[in-house]
C-alpha positions as CSV (number, residue, x, y, z in Angstrom):
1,X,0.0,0.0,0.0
2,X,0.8,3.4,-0.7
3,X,0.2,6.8,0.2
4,X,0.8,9.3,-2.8
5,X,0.6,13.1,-1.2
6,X,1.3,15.1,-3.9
7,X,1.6,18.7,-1.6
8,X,4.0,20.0,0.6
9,X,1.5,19.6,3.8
10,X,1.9,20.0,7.4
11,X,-0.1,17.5,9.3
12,X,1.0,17.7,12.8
13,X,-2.1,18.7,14.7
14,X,-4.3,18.2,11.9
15,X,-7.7,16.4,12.6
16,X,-8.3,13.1,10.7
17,X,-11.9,12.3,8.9
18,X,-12.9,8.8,7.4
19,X,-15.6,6.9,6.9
20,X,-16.7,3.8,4.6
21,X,-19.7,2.8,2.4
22,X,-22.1,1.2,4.9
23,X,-25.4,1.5,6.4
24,X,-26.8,4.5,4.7
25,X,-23.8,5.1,2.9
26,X,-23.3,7.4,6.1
27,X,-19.5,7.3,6.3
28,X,-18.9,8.2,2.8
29,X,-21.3,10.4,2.9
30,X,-20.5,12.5,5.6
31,X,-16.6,12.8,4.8
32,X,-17.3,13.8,0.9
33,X,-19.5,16.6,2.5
34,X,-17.2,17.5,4.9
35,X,-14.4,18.0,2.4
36,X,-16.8,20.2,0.5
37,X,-17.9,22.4,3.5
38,X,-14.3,23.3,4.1
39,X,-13.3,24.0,0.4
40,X,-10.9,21.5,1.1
41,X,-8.1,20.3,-2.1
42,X,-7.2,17.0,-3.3
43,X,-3.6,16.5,-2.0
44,X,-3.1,12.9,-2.6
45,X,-4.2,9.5,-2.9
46,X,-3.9,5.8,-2.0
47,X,-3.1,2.9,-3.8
48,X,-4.2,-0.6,-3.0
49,X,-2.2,-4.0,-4.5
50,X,-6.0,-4.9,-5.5
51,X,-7.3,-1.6,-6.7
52,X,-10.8,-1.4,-7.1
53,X,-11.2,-0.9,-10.7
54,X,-13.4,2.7,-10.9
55,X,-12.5,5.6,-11.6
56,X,-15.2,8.6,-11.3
57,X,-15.6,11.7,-12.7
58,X,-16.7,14.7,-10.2
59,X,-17.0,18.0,-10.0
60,X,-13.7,18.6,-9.1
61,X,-12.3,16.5,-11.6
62,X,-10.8,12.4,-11.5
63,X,-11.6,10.9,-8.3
64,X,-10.1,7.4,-7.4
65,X,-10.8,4.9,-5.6
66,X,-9.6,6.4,-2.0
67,X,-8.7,10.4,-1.7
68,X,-6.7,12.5,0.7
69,X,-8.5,15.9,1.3
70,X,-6.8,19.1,2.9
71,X,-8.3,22.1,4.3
72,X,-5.3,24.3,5.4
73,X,-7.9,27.0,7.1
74,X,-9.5,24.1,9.0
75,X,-6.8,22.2,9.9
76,X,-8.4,18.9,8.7
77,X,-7.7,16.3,6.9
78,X,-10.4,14.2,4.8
79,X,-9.9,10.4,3.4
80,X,-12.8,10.1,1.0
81,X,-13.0,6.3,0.4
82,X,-15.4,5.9,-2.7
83,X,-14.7,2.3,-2.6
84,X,-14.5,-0.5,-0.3
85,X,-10.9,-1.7,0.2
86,X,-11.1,-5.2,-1.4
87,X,-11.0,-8.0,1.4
88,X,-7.4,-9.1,1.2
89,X,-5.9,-5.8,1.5
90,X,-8.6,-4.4,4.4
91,X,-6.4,-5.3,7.3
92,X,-3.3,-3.9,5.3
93,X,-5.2,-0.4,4.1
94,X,-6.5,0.0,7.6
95,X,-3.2,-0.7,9.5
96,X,-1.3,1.7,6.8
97,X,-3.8,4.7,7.6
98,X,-3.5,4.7,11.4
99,X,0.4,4.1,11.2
100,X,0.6,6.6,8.3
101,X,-1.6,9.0,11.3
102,X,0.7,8.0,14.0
103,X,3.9,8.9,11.7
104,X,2.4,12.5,11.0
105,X,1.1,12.9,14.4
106,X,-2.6,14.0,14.1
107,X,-4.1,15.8,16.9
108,X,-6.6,13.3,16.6
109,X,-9.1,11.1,14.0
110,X,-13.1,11.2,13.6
111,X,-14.5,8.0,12.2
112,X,-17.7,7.9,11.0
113,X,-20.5,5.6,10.2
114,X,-24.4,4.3,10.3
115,X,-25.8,2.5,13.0
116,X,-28.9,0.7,12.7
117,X,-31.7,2.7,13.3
118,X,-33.4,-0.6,14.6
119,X,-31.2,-0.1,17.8
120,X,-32.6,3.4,18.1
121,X,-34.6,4.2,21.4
122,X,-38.1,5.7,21.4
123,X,-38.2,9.4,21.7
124,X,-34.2,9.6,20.9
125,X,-33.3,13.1,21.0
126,X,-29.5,13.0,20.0
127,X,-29.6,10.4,17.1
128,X,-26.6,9.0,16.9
129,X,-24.2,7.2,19.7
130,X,-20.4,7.4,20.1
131,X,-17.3,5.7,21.2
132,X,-13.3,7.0,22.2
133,X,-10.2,5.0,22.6
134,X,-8.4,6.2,25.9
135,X,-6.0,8.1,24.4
136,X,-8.9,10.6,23.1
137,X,-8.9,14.1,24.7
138,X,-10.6,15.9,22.7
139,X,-14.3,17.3,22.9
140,X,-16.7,15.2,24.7
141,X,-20.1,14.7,23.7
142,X,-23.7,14.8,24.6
143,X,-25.2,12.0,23.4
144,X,-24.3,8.4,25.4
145,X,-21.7,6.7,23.9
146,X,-23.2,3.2,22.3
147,X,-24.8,0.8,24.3
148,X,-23.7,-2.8,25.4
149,X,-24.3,-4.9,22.9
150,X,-24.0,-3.5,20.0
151,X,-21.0,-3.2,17.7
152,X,-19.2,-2.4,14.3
153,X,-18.0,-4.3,11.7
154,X,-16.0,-4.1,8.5
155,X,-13.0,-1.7,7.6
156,X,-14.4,1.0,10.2
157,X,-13.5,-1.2,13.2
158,X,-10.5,-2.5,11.8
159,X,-9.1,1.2,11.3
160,X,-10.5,1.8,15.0
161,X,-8.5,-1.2,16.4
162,X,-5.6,-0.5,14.5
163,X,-5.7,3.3,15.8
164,X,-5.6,2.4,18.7
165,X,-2.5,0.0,18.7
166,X,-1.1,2.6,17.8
167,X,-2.1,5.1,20.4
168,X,-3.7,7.7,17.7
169,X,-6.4,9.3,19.6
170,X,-9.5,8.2,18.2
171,X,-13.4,8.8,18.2
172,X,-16.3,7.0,16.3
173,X,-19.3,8.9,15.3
174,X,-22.2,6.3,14.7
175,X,-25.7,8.6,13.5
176,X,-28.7,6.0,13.6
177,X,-29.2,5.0,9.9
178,X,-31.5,3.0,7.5
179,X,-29.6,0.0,6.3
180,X,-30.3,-0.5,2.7
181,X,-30.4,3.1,0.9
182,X,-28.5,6.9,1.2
183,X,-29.4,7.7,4.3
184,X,-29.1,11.6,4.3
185,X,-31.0,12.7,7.3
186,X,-28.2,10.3,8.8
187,X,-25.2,12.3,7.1
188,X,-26.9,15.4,8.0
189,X,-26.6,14.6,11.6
190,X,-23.3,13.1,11.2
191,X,-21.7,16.6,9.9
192,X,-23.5,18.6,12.1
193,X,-22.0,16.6,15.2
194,X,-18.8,16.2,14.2
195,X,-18.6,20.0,12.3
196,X,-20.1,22.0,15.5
197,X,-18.6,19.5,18.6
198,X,-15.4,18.8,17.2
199,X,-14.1,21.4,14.9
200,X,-16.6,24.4,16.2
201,X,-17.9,25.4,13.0
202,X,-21.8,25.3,11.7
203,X,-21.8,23.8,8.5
204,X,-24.1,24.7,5.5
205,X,-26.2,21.5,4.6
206,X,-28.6,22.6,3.0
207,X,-27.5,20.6,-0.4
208,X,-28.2,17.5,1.7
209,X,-31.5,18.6,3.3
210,X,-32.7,19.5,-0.2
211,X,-31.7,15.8,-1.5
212,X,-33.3,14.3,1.8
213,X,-36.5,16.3,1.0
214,X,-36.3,14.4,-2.8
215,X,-35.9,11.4,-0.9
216,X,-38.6,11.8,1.4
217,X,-40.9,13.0,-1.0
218,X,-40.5,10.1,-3.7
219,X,-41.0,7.5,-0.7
220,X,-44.1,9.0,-0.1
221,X,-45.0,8.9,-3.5
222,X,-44.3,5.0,-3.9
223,X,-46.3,4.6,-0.7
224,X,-48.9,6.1,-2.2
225,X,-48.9,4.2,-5.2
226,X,-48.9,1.3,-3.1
227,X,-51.2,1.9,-1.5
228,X,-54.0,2.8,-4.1
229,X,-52.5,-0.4,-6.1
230,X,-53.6,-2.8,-2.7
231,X,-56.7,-0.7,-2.6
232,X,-57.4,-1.5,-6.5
233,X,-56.5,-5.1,-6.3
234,X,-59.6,-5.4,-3.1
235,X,-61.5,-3.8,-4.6
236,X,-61.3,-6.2,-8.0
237,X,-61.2,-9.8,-6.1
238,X,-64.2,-8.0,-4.1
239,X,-66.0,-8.0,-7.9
240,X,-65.6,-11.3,-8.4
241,X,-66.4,-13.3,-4.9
């Protein structure tokens, strides 16, 4: 594995951002956004030994598979993981960033993901749960930090447990998430926590309100359509008891 930066950058003190594609696409999500609230710039990239094979244009320009983002106003530093490290190179991509963290000595990284909004109490006011490694000193939060029982799978607990060996402070940001589709109400939640608690700044989201909106409205129009398709089809076999 390799990470190409292709700036002269300072990270030391720098706050790291990551998240993967997984429930609600909420990690990918949130750290694309987050990159794009801070007018942050490409500065680099990673490279896999089994690359996922995509390359995607956006709007600003050629993005691969896994980004570096820099915003030097901010301080912070956004991985922007448009893929999913293949399997046999997910313990080696997630071992490389937190050693790659240690080496530059980040003040501290934000991981962020969905967490099933099955788990999610009635009458939840904070919407999302959290969890720190003990070397974390930064901000604390409201919300609890995640119940017993539940956990996290995949690359975002690999890069957590690899942080941690080696002593990176860490924190994981979980919103509570659908499972199955983009969750933006989720992201929405997941910027605004980690953009006002842990880098004091309000971010604009209102790009992501107005696609939640779309969202909302065209699952209420399939309900709908449902709905008056059950409604037909009683009515018919009623016609021919």
């Amino acid at each position: 594995m390799d990470i190409v930066i292709k700036k002269d950058v300072d990270f030391r003190g720098s706050v790291l951002i990551t998240g993967f594609r997984g429930f609600g696409m909420v990690g990918y999500m949130v750290s694309k956004h987050i990159a794009f609230i801070l007018e942050a710039t490409k500065i680099g990239y990673i490279i896999t030994d089994n690359l996922p094979p995509v390359v995607l244009v956006e709007e600003d320009g050629v993005g691969y598979p896994f980004e570096i983002y820099h915003s030097e106003k901010a301080n912070v530093t956004i991985i922007v993981n448009r893929a999913i490290p293949e399997r046999e190179d997910m313990s080696m991509y997630t071992r490389g960033i937190a050693s790659w963290a240690r080496e530059k000595k980040f003040k501290f990284a934000v991981l962020v993901g969905g967490l099933n909004r099955d788990f999610m109490p009635e009458n939840e006011a904070f919407r999302y749960r959290w969890i720190a490694n003990d070397y974390y000193e930064g901000p604390r939060l409201d919300a609890p930090v995640m119940e017993v029982g539940l956990g996290v799978m995949g690359p975002l607990a690999m890069l957590y447990m690899y942080l941690d060996y080696y002593r990176v402070p860490s924190i994981m940001i979980l919103p509570y998430s659908v499972v199955e589709e983009v969750d933006y109400d989720a992201s929405i939640r997941g910027i605004q926590v980690i953009s006002e608690k842990l880098l004091g700044i309000k971010p604009d989201t209102s790009l992501l309100e107005e696609m939640a909106l779309r969202q909302k409205e065209e699952v209420r129009r399939i309900m709908q359509m449902l709905s008056e398709e059950g409604k037909r089809e009683s009515e018919e076999k009623g016609m021919y008891m």
